[in-house]
C-alpha positions in Angstrom: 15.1 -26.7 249.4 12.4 -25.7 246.7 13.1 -26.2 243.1 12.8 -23.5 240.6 9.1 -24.7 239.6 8.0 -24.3 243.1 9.6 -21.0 243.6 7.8 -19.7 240.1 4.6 -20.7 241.5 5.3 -19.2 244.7 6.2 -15.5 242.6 3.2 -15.6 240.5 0.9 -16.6 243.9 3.1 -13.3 245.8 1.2 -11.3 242.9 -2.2 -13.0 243.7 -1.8 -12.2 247.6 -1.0 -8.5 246.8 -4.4 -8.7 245.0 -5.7 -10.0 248.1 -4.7 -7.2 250.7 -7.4 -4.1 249.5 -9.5 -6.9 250.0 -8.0 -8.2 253.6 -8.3 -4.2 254.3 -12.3 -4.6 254.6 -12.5 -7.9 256.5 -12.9 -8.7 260.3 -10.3 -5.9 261.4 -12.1 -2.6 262.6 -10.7 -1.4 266.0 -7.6 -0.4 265.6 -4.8 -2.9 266.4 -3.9 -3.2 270.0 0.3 -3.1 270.8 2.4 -4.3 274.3 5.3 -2.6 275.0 8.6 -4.3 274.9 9.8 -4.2 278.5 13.5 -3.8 278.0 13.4 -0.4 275.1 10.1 0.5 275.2 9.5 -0.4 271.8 6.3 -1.3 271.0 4.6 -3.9 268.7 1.1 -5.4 267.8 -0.2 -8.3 270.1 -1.1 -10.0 267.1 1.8 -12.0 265.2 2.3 -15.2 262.9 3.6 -18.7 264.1 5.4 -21.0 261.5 4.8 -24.5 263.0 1.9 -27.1 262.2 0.0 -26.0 259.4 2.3 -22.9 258.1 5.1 -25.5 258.2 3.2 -28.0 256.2 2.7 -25.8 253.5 5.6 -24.5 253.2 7.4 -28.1 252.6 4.6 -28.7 250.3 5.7 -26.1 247.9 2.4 -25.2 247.4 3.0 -21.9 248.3 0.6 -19.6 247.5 -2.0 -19.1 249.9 1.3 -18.4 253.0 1.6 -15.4 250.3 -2.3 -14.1 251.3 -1.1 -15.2 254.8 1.9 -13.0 255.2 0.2 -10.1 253.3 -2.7 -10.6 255.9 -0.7 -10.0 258.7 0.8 -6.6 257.4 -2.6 -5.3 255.9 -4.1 -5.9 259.5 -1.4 -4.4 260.9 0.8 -7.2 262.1 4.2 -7.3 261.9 5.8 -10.4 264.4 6.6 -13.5 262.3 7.5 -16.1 264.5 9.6 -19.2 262.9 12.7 -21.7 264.3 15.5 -23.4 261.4 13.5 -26.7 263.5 10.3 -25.7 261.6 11.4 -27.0 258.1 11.1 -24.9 255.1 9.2 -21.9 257.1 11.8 -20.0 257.6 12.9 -20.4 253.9 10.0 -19.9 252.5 9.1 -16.9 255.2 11.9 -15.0 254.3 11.0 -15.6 250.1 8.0 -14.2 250.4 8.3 -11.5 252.1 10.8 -10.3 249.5 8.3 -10.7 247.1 5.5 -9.3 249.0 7.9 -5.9 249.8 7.8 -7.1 253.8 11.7 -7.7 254.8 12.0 -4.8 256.2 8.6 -4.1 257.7 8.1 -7.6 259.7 9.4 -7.9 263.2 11.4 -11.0 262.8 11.7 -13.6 265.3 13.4 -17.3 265.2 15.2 -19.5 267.0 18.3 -21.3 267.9 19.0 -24.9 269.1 21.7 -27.3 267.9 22.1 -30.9 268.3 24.5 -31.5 271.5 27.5 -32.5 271.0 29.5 -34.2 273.9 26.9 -33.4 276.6 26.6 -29.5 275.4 25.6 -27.3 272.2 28.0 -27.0 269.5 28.8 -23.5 269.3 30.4 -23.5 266.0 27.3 -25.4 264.9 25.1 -23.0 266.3 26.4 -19.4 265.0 26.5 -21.5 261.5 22.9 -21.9 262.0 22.3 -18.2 263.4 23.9 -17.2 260.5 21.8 -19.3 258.0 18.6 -17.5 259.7 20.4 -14.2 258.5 21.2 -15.7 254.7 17.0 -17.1 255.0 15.7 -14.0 256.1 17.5 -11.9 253.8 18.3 -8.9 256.8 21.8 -7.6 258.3 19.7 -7.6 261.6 17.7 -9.9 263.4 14.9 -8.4 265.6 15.0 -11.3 268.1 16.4 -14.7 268.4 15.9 -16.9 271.4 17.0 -20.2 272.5 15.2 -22.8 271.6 13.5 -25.8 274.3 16.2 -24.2 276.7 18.7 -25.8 274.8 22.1 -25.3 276.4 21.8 -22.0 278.0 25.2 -21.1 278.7 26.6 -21.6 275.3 23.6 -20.8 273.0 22.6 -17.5 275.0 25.9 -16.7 275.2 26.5 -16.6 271.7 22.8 -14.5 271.6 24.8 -11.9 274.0 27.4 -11.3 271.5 25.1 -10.8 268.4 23.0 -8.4 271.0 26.3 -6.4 271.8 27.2 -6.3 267.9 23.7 -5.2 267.2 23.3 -7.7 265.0 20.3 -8.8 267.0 18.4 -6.7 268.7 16.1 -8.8 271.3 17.5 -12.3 273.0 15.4 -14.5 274.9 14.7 -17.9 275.7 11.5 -20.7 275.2 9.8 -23.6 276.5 7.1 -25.3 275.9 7.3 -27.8 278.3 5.8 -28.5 282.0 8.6 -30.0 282.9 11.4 -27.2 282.2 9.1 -24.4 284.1 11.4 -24.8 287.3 14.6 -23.8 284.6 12.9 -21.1 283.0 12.3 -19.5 286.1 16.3 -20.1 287.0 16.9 -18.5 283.6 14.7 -15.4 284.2 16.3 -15.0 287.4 20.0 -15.4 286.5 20.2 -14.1 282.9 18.9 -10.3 281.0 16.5 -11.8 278.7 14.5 -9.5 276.9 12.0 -11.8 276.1 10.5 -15.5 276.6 8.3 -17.9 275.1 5.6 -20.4 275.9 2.9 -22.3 275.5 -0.4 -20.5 277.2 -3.8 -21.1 276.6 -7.3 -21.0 278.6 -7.2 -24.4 279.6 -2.9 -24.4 279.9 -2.6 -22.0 282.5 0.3 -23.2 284.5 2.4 -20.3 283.1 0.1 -17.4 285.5 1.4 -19.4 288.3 4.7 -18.3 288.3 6.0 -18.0 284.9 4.2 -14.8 284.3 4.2 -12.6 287.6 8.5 -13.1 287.0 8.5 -11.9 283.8 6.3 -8.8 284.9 8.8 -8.2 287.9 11.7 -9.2 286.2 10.7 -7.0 282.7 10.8 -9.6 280.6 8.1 -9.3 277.1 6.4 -12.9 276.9 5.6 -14.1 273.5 2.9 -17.0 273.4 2.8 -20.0 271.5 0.0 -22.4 270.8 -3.2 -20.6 272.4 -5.6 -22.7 270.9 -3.7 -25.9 272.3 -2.6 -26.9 268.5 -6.2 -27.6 267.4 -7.6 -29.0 271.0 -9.5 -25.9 272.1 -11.6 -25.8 268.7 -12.1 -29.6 269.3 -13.8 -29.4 272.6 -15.9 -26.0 271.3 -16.9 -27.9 268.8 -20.0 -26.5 266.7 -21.1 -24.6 270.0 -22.3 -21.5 269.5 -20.3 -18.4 271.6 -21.4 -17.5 275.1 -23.6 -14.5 275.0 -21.5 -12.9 277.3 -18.5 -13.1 275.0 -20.2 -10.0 273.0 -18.7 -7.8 276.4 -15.3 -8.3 274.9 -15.9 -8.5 271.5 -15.6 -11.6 270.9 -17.4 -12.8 267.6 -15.6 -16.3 267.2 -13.9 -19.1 269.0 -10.2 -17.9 268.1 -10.9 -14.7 269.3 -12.4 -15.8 272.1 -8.9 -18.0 272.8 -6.7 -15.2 271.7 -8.3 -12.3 273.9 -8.5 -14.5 277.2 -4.4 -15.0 276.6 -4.2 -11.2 275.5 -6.1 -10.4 278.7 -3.3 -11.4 281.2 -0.8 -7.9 281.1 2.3 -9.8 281.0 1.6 -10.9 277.9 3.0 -8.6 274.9 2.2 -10.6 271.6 0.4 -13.9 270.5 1.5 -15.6 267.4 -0.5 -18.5 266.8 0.3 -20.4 263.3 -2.2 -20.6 260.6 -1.8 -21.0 256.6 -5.1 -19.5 255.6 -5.8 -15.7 255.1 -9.4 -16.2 256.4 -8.0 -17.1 259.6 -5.3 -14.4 259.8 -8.0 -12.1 260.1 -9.9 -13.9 262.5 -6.7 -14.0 264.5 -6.1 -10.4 263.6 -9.9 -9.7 265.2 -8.6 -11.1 268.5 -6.1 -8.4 269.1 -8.3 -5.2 268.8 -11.3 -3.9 270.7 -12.3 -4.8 274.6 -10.0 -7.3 276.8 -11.9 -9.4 279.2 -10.6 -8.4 282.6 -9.9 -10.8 285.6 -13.3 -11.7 286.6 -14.1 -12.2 283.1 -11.1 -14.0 282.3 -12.0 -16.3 285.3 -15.5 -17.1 284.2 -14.2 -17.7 280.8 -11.5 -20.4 282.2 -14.5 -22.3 284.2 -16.9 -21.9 281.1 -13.7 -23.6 278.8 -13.0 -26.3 281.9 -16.2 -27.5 282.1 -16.4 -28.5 278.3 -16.2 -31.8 277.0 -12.4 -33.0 276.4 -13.2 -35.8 274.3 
């Protein structure tokens, strides 16, 4: 929890980030931002959201609060509204749901978390887990929860049952599942099959691919929005780019830097509706924010990009 000091600091940096967004107005975003349909309603939302984890969650525990305020404003100035977060990522959600209430965002932020509860007795602890549902709901600060999926795959049958009943109270409106794991693909496709998911998440990057095998054609057939973590591999991708310059050829999507160039391969693929990689620096939202508007590389493209990222370095 943050003390009052923190939470001071944190108000008077919300006032520096609303500063910020005339500014975030005339950065790297042009084209106008590109949305995916939600399968299930319809609805549809930008490709481009916000991840909590690794640096975001860093900060957040920190205290030091005040450049997540530039990030959040960021996000709705380039017309982003999916903030992606998990009670598992520390004090993001806290702090996510603070911050937006100071920034004037609750209710304009497509909100997205998690649930996953330590097993108890070989399964989930359902009384354990709506206490931590609800906890997202006090964090937050809404009546309504846009989507909450379960976590890792973590006990399916109680936790996404428990997701079913919020979903029929309407006290949340989208209910999915996620893995970012190899080794629980062959369950998420079970899960796809067997349950109405209105969304998933995983990991998917240039060099991850594993999910176009199979993971993505099902979610296309089966209707299923994909929301993808990590696709710059955590920091791996800018590692092996290194202080290369772009490929020439990435100027035929639009493509002015390496996080755009990730991003717009993974937006690329049509089963995928929105990307929310983590960051804690405005600078960055935007460049993120870049990747989600203009030209999409199409198949060959996306092809030549995948051998032009396999055959770099990976040390």
């Amino acid at each position: 929890m943050l003390d009052r000091r923190q939470w001071m600091a944190m108000a008077l940096g919300a006032g520096a980030a609303l500063q910020l967004r005339s500014r975030f107005a005339l950065g790297a975003v042009r084209a106008p931002p590109i949305a995916r349909p939600i399968p299930s309603s319809g609805e549809r939302i930008p490709a481009i959201g916000l991840g909590s984890s690794a640096t975001f969650r860093s900060v957040a525990e920190s205290g030091e609060v005040v450049g997540l305020s530039a990030v959040l404003a960021g996000l709705a100035e380039g017309g982003g509204t999916v903030f992606d977060t998990a009670p598992s990522y520390g004090a993001s959600e806290e702090v996510a749901g603070r911050l937006a209430r100071e920034l004037g965002l609750t209710k304009k932020l497509f909100w997205a978390t998690k649930v996953n509860v330590a097993p108890r007795g070989g399964g989930a602890d359902a009384a354990a887990a709506r206490a931590q549902i609800e906890e997202s709901f006090r964090r937050l600060g809404v009546e309504t929860i846009d989507l909450i999926q379960v976590h890792n795959l973590g006990d399916v049958a109680v936790q996404l049952g428990i997701l079913k009943e919020l979903n029929a109270a309407r006290r949340v409106r989208y209910i999915g599942v996620t893995s970012t794991s190899k080794e629980q693909y062959g369950e998420l496709e079970r899960v796809m099959r067997e349950e109405p998911l209105d969304f998933i998440g995983v990991d998917y990057a240039v060099d991850n691919r594993g999910v176009e095998e199979a993971i993505l054609p099902l979610a296309v057939m089966r209707g299923i929005a994909v929301m993808v973590y990590l696709p710059f591999g955590r920091t791996r991708l800018f590692l092996r780019a290194g202080e290369r310059p772009l490929p020439g050829w990435a100027a035929d999507f639009e493509a002015a830097s390496w996080a755009q160039f990730f991003i717009k391969y993974v937006l690329g693929h049509p089963a995928v509706t929105v990307v929310t990689p983590a960051t804690s620096k405005a600078s960055h939202m935007a460049d993120n924010l870049a990747g989600g508007a203009g030209r999409l590389p199409d198949e060959p493209m996306r092809r030549r990009m995948a051998a032009f990222v396999d055959a770099l370095p990976k040390d």
